[in-house]
C-alpha positions as a printed NumPy array, in Angstrom:
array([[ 98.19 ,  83.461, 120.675],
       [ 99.269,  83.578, 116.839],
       [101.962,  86.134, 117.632],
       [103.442,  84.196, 120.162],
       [103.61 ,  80.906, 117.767],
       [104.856,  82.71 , 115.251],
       [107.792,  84.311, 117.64 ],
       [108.773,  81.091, 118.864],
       [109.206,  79.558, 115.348],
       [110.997,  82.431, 114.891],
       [113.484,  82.066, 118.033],
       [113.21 ,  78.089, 116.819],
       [115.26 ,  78.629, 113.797],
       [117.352,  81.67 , 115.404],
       [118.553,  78.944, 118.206],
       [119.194,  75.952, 115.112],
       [121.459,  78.551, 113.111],
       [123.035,  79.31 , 116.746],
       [123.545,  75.456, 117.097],
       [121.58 ,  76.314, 120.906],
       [120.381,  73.076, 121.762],
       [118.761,  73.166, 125.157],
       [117.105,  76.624, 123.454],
       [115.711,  73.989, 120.298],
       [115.085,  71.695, 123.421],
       [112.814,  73.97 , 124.626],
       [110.597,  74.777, 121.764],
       [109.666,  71.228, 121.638],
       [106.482,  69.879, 123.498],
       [105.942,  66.136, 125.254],
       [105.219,  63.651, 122.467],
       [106.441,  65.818, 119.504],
       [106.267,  63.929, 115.803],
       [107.923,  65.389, 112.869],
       [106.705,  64.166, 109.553],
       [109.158,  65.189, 106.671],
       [112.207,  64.735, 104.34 ],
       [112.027,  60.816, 104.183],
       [112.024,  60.264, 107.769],
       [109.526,  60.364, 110.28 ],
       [110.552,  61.458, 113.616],
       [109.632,  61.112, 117.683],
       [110.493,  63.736, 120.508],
       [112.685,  66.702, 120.74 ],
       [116.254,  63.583, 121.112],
       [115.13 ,  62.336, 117.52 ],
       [114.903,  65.918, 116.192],
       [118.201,  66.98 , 117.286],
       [119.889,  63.607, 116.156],
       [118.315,  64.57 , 112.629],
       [119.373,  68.071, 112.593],
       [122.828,  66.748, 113.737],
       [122.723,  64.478, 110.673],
       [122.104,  67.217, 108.354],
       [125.203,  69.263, 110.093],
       [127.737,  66.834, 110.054],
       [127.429,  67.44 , 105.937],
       [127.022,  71.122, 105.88 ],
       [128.593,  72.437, 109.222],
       [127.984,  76.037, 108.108],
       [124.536,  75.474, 107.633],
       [122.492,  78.619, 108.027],
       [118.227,  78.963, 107.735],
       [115.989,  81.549, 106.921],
       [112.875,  82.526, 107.653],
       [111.134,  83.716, 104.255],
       [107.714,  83.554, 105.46 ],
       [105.253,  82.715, 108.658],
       [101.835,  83.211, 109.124],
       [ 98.935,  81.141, 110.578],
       [ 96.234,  80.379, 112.159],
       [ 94.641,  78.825, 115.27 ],
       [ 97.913,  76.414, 116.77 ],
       [ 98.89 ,  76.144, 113.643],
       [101.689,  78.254, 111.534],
       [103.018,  77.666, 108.135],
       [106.433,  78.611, 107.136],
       [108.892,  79.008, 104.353],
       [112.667,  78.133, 104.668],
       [115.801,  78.709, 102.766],
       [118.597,  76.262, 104.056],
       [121.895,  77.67 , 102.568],
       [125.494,  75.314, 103.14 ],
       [128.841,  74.004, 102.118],
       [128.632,  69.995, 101.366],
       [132.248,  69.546, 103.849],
       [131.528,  66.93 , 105.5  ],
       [129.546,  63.423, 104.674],
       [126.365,  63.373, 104.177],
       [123.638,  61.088, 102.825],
       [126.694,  58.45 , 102.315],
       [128.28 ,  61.526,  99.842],
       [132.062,  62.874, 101.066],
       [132.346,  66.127, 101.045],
       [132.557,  68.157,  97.932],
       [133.161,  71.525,  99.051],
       [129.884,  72.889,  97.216],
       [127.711,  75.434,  98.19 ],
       [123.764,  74.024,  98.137],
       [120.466,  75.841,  98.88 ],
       [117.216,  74.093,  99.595],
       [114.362,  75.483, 100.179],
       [111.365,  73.908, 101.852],
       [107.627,  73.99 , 103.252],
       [106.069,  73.096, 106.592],
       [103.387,  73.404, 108.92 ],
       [103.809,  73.223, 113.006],
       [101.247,  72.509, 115.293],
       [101.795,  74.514, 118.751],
       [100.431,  73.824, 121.962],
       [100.973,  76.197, 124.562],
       [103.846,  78.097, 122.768],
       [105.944,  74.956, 121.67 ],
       [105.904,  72.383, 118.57 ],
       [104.046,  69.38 , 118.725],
       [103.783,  68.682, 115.039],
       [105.43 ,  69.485, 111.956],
       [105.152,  68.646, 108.271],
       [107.978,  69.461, 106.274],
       [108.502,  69.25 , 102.714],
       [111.5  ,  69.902, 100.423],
       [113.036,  69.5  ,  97.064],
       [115.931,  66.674,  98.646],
       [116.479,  65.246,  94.562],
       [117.559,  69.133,  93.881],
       [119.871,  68.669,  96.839],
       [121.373,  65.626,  96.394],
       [121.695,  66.545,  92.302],
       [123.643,  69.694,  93.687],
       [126.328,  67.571,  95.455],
       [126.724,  65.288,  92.645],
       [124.944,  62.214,  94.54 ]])
């Protein structure tokens, strides 16, 4: 069972740098929550919206999987987010700057897809590296 949550966080983040939606879609399980970065958010529509968000700033936006591991439904993982600030974001125009964020999170599975996560990441460092 902890193999197969750890593959599909995996193939999670392998479908967001793809920009595979129904693929993210389908990673997500009825009544998902994500807790993180300022917001908090509900089902797989508020997810993508968010990720969208975060897009529309840095449309070259690439993640990578440093580090997964868990235990039980539950898998903790470490992400480097690596981008060029081109298009608006967080009321910011674009600066052409290249940014790197890392952060932290947890995800609760249930039968193979995400029905939690926690998220945590340095978002001052990010802003500061835009000039915000």
């Amino acid at each position: 069972m902890m193999e197969q949550n750890k593959e599909a966080i995996r193939r999670w983040i392998i479908a967001l740098n793809e920009r595979d939606w129904p693929t993210l879609r389908s990673f997500i399980a009825d009544g998902y929550v994500y807790h993180g970065l300022g917001v908090e958010l509900h089902g797989a529509e508020g997810l993508e919206q968010f990720n969208r968000s975060i897009l529309a700033g840095f449309p070259d936006l690439q993640c990578t999987l440093e580090d997964v591991f868990g235990e039980g439904n539950r898998c903790a993982w470490r992400l480097s987010f690596r981008g060029t600030h081109t298009g608006n974001f967080m009321g910011t125009p674009a600066t052409g700057k290249q940014v790197e964020m890392l952060t932290l999170g947890i995800s609760r599975l249930e039968d193979g897809k995400v029905a939690e996560d926690w998220e945590e990441g340095n978002m001052l460092g990010l802003l500061q590296q835009i000039g915000a």
